[in-house]
Steps between C-alpha positions, in 0.01 A plus 500: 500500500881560624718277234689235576842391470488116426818312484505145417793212452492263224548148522303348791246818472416608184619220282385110506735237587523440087638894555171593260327842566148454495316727247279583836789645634620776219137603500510594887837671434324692225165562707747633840670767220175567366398615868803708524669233759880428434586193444866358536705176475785395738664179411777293600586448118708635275426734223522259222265231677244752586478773164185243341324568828539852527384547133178305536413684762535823355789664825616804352660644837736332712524177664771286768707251351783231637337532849571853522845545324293655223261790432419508124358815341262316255403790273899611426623153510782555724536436891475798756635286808760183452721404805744187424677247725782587638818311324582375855155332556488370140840350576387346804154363385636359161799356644270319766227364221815379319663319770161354560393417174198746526376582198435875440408781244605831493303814389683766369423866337623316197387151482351223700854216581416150610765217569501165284297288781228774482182363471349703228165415518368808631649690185436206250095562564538929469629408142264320402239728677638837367708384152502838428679659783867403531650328788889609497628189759859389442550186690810376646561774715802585664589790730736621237173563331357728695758714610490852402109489484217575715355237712163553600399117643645141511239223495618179679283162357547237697367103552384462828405714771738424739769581270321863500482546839855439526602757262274755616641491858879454361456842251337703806823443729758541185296824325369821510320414214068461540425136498104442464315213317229601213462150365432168656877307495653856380715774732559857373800686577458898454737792600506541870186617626349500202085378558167547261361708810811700523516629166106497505483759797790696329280564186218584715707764685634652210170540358318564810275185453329478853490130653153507551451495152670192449390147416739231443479131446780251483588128596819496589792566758639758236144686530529481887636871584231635203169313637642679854493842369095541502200418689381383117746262489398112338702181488381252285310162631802340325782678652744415756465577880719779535269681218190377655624641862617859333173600338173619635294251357519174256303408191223272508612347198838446307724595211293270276156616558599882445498570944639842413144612314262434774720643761583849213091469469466611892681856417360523120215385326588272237 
């Protein structure tokens, strides 16, 4: 049997909506390696959120982080692709989420920065999920912050739809910067032209990884340009429509009820 290259996002795919991997899932992770298929990770997250996840599934390669601003060398501990945001386009984004009162966190190759009206939620549960790993966040953050580092993404949170909508369409016509959404009420900002799929077909090139040996699931607009890239191609029941209308085929069943498995199950018995 030719192996596989299977490529899956994280929240919205692999993990719950309580961001909980299943143990059902590691053990098809370890039965896919076991059959000499690859298996591979490409998230819209940054390192430090998605380290706990990488480890219980036992990824020893490579795998996509910040939408595609990242490729992380797993085994050396050290990344072997980074692109950052331009200092004009983080200039324009934060000075528009500032005059707007957007909230916004900032993900850097040194830290993760969040302002003061930050709702930190998200990170508050991944401590008490993963006490062990360390969360560097320093909130209240400022553009004078950041400068002089790398900026791989910039994560707008915001109240109301509307209010998203708005941004989304204001960054596109003041940016070069990527704009995508990965999260419901949540817009990503990543170097310009910066996409999963992008950096996704990049890897495969440079390691002559034929598409036809891909299979991908997602659930989101930031998964829209990967699910495109094969005829094995999956959005979740639970994604959006963009996802949904970029892949080959959907689920039958969601994020909660492990939809990956039974769709993994149709290439490799499980």
């Amino acid at each position: 049997m030719r192996p596989y290259f299977f490529v899956f996002d994280l929240d919205g795919t692999l993990l719950d909506d309580d961001k909980h991997l299943k143990e059902d899932v590691k053990t098809m992770f370890d039965r896919l390696r076991l059959l000499g298929h690859e298996t591979f990770v490409a998230t819209g997250r940054a390192l430090e959120i998605t380290q706990p996840y990488l480890d219980y599934l036992g990824l020893s390669n490579h795998c996509i982080l910040n939408n595609g601003a990242v490729i992380r060398d797993l085994s050396h501990h050290k990344n072997i692709r980074e692109i950052g945001i331009s200092d004009a386009d983080i200039a324009g984004t934060i000075g528009y989420l500032e005059a707007h009162h957007i909230a916004y966190s900032v993900s850097t190759n040194e830290a993760l920065y969040t302002t003061e009206d930050y709702e930190l939620g998200y990170y508050d549960r991944f401590k008490k999920m993963f006490p062990d790993y360390p969360l560097p966040n320093h909130q209240g953050a400022r553009i004078e912050d950041i400068r002089g580092k790398t900026v791989y993404k910039i994560l707008a949170q915001f109240k109301s739809e509307a209010s998203l909508e708005t941004t989304r369409k204001a960054l596109r016509e003041r940016i070069d910067a990527t704009v995508t959404q990965s999260m419901e009420m949540y817009l990503s900002i990543l170097p310009a032209g910066i996409t999963k799929g992008g950096t996704l077909k990049k890897y495969m090139d440079d390691r002559h990884i034929s598409v036809d040996r891909l299979v991908v699931f997602g659930d989101n607009d930031n998964d829209v340009e990967m699910l495109k890239l094969s005829s094995h191609s999956y959005a979740m029941i639970n994604g959006s429509k963009n996802a949904k209308a970029a892949a080959a085929h959907v689920t039958l069943k969601d994020n909660n009820h492990l939809g990956v498995l039974e769709m993994v199950s149709k290439y490799v018995p499980l």
